[in-house]
N, C-alpha and C positions, 0 to 999 in steps of 0.2 A: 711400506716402510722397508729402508733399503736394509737393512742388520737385524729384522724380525729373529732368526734364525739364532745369529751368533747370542742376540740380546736374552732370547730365552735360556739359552744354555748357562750364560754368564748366571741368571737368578738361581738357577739351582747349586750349580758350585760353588755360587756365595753364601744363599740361606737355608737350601735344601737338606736332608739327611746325609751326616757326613757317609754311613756306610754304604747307604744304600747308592750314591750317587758316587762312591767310592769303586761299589761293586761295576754299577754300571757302565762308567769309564773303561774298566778293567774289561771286561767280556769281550769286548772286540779286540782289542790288543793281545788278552792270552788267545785269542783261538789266529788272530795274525801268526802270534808266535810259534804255536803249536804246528800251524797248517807249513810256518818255514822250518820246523826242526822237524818235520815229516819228510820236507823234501829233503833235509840234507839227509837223513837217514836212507831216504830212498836211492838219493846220489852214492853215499858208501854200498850201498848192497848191490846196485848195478854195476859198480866199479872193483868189489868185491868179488865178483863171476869172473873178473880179469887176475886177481891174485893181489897178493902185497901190494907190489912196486904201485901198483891203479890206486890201489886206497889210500897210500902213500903222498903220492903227488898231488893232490890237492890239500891233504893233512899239513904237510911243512908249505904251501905255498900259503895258504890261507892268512896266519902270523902276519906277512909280508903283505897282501892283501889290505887286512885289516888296516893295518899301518896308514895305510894311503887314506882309507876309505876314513878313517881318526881323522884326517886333515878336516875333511867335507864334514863331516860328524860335530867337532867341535864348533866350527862357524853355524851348522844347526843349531847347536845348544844355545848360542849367542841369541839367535832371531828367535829361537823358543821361548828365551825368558820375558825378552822385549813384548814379542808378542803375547805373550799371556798377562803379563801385565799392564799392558796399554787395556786387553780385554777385561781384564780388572776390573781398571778405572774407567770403562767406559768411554773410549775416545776411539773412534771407527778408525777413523781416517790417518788416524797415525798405524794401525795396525794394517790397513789397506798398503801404507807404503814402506813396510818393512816385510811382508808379506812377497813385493813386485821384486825387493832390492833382495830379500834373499835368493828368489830366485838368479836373479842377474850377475850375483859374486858369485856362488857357487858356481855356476856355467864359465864364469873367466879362468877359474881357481881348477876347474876339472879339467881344459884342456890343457893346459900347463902341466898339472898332474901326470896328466895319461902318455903325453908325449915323452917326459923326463923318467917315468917310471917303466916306458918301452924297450928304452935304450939302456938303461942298468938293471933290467931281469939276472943277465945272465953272472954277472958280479956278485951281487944279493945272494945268488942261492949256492955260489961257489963261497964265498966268506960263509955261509952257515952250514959249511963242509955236509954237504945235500948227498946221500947216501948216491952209487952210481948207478945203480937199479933205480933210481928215483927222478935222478935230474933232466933227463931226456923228458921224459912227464911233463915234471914240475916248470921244468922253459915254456912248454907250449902253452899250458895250464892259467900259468901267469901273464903270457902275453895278449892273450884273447878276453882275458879279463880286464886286463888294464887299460886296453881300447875302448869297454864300455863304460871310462869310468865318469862320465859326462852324465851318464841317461841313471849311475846309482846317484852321483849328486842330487841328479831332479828329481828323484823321489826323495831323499833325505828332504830337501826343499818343499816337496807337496807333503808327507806324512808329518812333518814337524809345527807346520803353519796350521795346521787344522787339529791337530791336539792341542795346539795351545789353545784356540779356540774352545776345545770340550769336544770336537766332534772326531771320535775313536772307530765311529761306522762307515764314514768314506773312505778313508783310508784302509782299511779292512778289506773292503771290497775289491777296489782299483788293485793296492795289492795280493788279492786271492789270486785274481788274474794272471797275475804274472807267475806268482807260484805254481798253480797249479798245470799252466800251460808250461811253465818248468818239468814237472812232472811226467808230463806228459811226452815229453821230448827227450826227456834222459836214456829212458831204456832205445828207442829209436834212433838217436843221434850215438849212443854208447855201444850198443852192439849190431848197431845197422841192419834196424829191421825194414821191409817193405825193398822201395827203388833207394834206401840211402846205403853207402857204404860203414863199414863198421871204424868209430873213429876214437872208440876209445876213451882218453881226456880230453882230448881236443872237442869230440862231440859234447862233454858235459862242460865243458866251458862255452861253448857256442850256443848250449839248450839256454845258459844262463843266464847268456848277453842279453840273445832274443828276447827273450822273457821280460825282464828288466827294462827294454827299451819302451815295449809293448806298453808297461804296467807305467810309465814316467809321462808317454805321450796320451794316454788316455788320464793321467791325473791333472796335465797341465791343461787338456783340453776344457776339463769341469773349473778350473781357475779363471780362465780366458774370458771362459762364457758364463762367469757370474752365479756358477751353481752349487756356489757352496755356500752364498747366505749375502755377497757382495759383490758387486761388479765393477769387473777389472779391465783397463784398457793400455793400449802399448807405452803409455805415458808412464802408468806405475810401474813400469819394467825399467825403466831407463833410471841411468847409474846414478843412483845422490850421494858421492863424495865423502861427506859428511855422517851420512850414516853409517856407510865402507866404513870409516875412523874408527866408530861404536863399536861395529860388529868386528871389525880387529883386535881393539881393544879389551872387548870381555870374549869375543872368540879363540884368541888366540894361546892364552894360558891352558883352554881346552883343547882345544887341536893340538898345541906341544904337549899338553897331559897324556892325550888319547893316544898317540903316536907314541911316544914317547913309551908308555907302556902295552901300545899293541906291540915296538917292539922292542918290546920285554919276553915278550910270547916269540917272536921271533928268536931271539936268545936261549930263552926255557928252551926251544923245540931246537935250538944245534945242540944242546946238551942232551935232552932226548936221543935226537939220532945218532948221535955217539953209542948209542946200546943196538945197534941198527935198526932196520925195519920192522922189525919184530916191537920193538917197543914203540916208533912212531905208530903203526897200524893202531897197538892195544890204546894208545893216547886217544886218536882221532875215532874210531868207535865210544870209546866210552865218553868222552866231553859229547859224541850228538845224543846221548841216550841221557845224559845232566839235563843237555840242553832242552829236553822235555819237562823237567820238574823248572826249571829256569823260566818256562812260558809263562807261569802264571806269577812267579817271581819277579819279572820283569816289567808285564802286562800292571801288575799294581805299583811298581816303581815309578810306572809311566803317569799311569791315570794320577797319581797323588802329586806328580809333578805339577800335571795342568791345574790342581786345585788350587794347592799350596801358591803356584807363582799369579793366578785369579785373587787368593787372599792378601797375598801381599801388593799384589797393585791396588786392593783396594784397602790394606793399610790394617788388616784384621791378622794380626798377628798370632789372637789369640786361639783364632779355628785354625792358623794352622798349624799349631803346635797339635791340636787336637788330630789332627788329617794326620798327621806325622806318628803319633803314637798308633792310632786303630792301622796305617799301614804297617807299621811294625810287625806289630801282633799278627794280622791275618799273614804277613808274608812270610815270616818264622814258621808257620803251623801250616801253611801248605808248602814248606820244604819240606822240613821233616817226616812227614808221614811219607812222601815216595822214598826219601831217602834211604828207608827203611828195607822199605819191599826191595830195592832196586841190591841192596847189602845181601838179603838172601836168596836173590833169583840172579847172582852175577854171574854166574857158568852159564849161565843157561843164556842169559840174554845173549853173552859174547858169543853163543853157537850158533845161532841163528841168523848173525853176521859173515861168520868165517870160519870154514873148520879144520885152522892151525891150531895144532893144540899149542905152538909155543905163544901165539897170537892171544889163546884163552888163559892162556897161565898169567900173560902177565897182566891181563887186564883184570884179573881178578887180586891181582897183587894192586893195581889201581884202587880199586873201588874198594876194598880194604882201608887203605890208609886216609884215602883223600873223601869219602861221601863224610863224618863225622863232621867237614869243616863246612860244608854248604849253607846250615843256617848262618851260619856267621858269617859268610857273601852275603847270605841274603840283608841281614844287618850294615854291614857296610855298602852293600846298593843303597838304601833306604835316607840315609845320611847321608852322602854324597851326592844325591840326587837335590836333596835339599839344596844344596850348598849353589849347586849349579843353576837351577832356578831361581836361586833367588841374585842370579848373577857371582859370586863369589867364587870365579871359575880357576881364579887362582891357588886359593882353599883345597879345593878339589882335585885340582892338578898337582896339590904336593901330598895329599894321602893316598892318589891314587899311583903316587912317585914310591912313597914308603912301601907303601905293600909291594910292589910288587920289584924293584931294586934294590930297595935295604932289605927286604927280607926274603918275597919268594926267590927272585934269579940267585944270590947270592948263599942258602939255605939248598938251595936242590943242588947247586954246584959244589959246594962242602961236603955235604950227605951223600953226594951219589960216588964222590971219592971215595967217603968211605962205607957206602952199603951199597952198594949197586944203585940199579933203576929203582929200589925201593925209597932211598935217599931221595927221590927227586920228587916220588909222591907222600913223603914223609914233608920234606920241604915247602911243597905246596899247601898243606894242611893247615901247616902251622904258621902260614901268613896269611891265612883266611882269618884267622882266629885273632891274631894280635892284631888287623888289620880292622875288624870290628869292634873291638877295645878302643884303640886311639881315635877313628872315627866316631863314637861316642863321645869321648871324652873333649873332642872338637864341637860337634854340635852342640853340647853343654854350654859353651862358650858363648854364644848367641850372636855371634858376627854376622848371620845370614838374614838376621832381622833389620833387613832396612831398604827400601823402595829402589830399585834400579834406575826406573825411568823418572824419579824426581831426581835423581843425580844428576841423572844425563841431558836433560829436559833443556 
């Protein structure tokens, strides 16, 4: 039986233990997420041994990065919802051929991307008044990244297809690979060890490409050749028009969401560098040391998606309200606890980074004002995730507009006029916190209850 695999999964996420199958999901995506906020950590500390301006250039480029990578991201959310809820309801063969097309749009949509985002780097970093110890970096940083941006589409395309499914383990894997052979690359391509020359940025953008490429061609090879639970032939790859229309249409409110407020981050971070490097550094350390309480925050954001948009394809509304609350809960109470620790060990983590003292000063004026607001990200990921799975990506793309335009850019921008750099992490705080209020009060509303693929069918 060609869907043995997929079909067993589908029974547990439907009638199996919500927690436990909650938990399950979850494990391989937090320790994905952990094994990738090790290597960015690992990427700051080898870039770190360079000084500021090194930690720097990939900190403001990242914002701009993202941006792009939001395009590709949201057309994921599209084929993630479809697809998890065709697995829902049990119908293969429709998720076999949005499965082939996702790959196939994302691949036309990434060279497009990579080309037009070559050629205006150096624009981009000059409007976001890019400190001049940084910009020299920051050009090179972005441009070798945004050549790869074909091979991040095809893994958004391979890890998105296979969670909708339930399966959080292959993708796991395929991606360790690329991470870890990341890892491995950094310090050697960064300070030129063995027969390589020492390259700096250029070298940790080049380890990433690599990587990336590696971890894309060995995911699409387990696709090709049937071994992830179905068999695919060059036929489901070829372009079906019609379902392009779909995935435009509930993709594209997320892609202008996602973009739209990565850059947001772009913005927040010209404000940032306005206080100069000394405050970008303390930013971009202390968001990858978040970004480890965020793994397991994420990792359950994820797994509850796959359940939630499995229950509404199959029209069980009522588990997933249930899925939706116990993710709540657990993802609240594994923020708060590191956020805790992370409050009273902040000198210390930031020394072990870098040893500016004006670099530690301010990052601990960071984590002061802005760790309080974290559970209440974690709240508003949790809702919004909702919203997205269940197709309602326009929903989404307007809270994820509020938070971070009507209240963070605008709030750090006021504030840092009038307190400094402290203003800006005062501002971020507090649209963490309203930004979880009104997403609440949204999902209250229950617009996210209603089948995608009988609409569209």
């Amino acid at each position: 039986m060609e869907y043995k695999r997929p079909q067993k999964l589908r029974e547990k996420i439907l009638t199996g233990s919500i927690v436990e199958t909650l938990l399950k999901l979850s494990y391989p995506l937090i320790f994905i997420n952990l094994i990738y906020v090790i290597y960015n950590i690992t990427d700051t500390f080898w870039l770190g041994r360079l000084g500021r301006a090194a930690v720097s250039a990939p900190t403001i480029s990242w914002p701009i990065i993202w941006t792009i990578m939001s395009l590709g991201m949201g057309f994921s959310v599209a084929g993630f919802a479809f697809i998890s809820q065709y697995a829902g309801a049990g119908k293969w063969d429709e998720v076999k051929r949005n499965i082939g097309n996702l790959y196939t749009m994302l691949f036309i949509f990434s060279v497009i991307f990579a080309i037009l985002t070559i050629i205006f780097a150096p624009y981009i970093l000059k409007l976001m008044g890019t400190p001049k110890d940084t910009y020299k970096g920051a050009l090179i940083y972005l441009r070798v990244m945004f050549a790869g941006i074909p091979f991040s589409f095809g893994g958004f395309a391979f890890s998105f297809s296979l969670r909708a499914l339930g399966d959080t383990t292959t993708p796991t894997k395929i991606n360790s690979v690329g991470i870890i052979l990341n890892m491995i690359l950094d310090p050697i391509l960064i300070l030129g060890l063995g027969p390589f020359p020492r390259m700096g940025v250029l070298g940790a953008a080049i380890a990433t490409i690599f990587s990336n490429t590696v971890a894309t061609l060995l995911g699409f090879r387990l696709i090709f050749t049937g071994k992830v639970g179905m068999k695919f032939a060059l036929s489901d790859f070829k372009p079906d028009w019609y379902l392009f229309k779909k995935y435009f249409t509930v993709g594209l409110p997320a892609s202008v969401g996602q973009s739209l407020n990565a850059f947001g981050f772009v913005v927040l971070m010209g404000i940032v560098s306005r206080f100069s490097s000394v405050a970008l550094a303390a930013y971009g350390i202390g968001e990858r040391i978040i970004g480890i309480v965020f793994t397991v925050s994420d990792g359950i954001s994820q797994a509850m998606a796959t359940m939630v948009g499995q229950n509404i394809g199959a029209g069980d509304f009522k588990r997933s309200e249930k899925i939706v609350e116990k993710s709540l809960l657990i993802n609240v109470t594994f923020i708060s606890i590191p956020a805790i620790v992370i409050f009273f060990l902040r000198n210390n983590i930031y020394g072990l980074f870098i040893k500016d003292p004006l670099v530690i000063s301010e990052g601990s004026l960071f984590y002061t004002y802005f760790l309080v607001s974290m559970p209440f990200f974690g709240i508003f990921a949790i809702y919004t995730q909702v919203l997205r799975t269940a197709g309602k990506t326009r929903e989404s793309m307007v809270l994820g507009l509020v938070r971070l335009w009507i209240l963070r850019v605008p709030l750090a921008f006021l504030l840092s006029r009038i307190m400094g750099s402290r203003g800006i992490w005062i501002g971020m705080s507090i649209s963490n916190v309203m930004g979880a209020l009104i997403s609440y009060l949204w999902y209250k509303r229950g617009t996210w209850k209603e089948s995608l693929i009988e609409k569209t069918a």
